[in-house]
N, C-alpha and C positions, 0 to 999 in steps of 0.2 A: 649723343646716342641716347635713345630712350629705351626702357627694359619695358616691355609690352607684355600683360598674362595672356597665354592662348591658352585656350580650353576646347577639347573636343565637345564637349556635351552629347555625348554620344547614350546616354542613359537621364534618361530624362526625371523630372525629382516628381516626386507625390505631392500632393497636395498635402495640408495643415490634416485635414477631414478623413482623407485616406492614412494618413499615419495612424492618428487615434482611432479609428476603425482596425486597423492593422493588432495596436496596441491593445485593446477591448476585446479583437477575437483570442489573442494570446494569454491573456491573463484567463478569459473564459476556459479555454484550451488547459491551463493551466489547473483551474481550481477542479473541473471535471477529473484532471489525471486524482489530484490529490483526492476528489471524493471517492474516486473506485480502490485509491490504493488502503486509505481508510475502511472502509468498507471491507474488501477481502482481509484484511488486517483483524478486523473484530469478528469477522465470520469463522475463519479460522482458529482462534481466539475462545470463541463457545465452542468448535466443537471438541478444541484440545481438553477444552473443560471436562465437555460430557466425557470425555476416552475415559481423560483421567477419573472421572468419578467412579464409572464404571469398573477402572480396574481396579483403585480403593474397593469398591464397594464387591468385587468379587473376590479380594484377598483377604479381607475380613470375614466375609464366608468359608471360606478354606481354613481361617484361625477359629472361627467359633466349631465350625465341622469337625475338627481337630480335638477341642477342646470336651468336646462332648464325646468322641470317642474315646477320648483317653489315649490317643496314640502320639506318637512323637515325630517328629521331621525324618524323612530315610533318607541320610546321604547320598 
């Protein structure tokens, strides 16, 4: 009795060429995701900055505003 492999081959393989094409779109696919996620990452980034500057720099207005009129915080 001999043990014989059957194989459907019902999906046929790629070629060597077709892989690394497969492989090259992906990694491309890839570095794109990470430049946009980068990107919104530092955009967002300056503009928390700016917020934040702006509302330093408008609390400090309110403390020198303060301080020139002589008055005090009202609970």
């Amino acid at each position: 009795m001999q043990i014989q492999k059957r194989s459907m081959n019902w999906v046929s393989k790629s070629s060597p060429w077709q892989e690394m094409e497969a492989a090259r779109l992906k990694r491309r696919a890839y570095s794109q995701a990470a430049l946009s996620t980068a990107s919104a990452f530092s955009s967002s980034l300056i503009s928390t900055a700016n917020s934040t500057t702006d509302s330093v720099n408008l609390t400090m207005q309110i403390a020198v505003d303060r301080v020139r009129n002589g008055t005090t915080r009202k609970v």
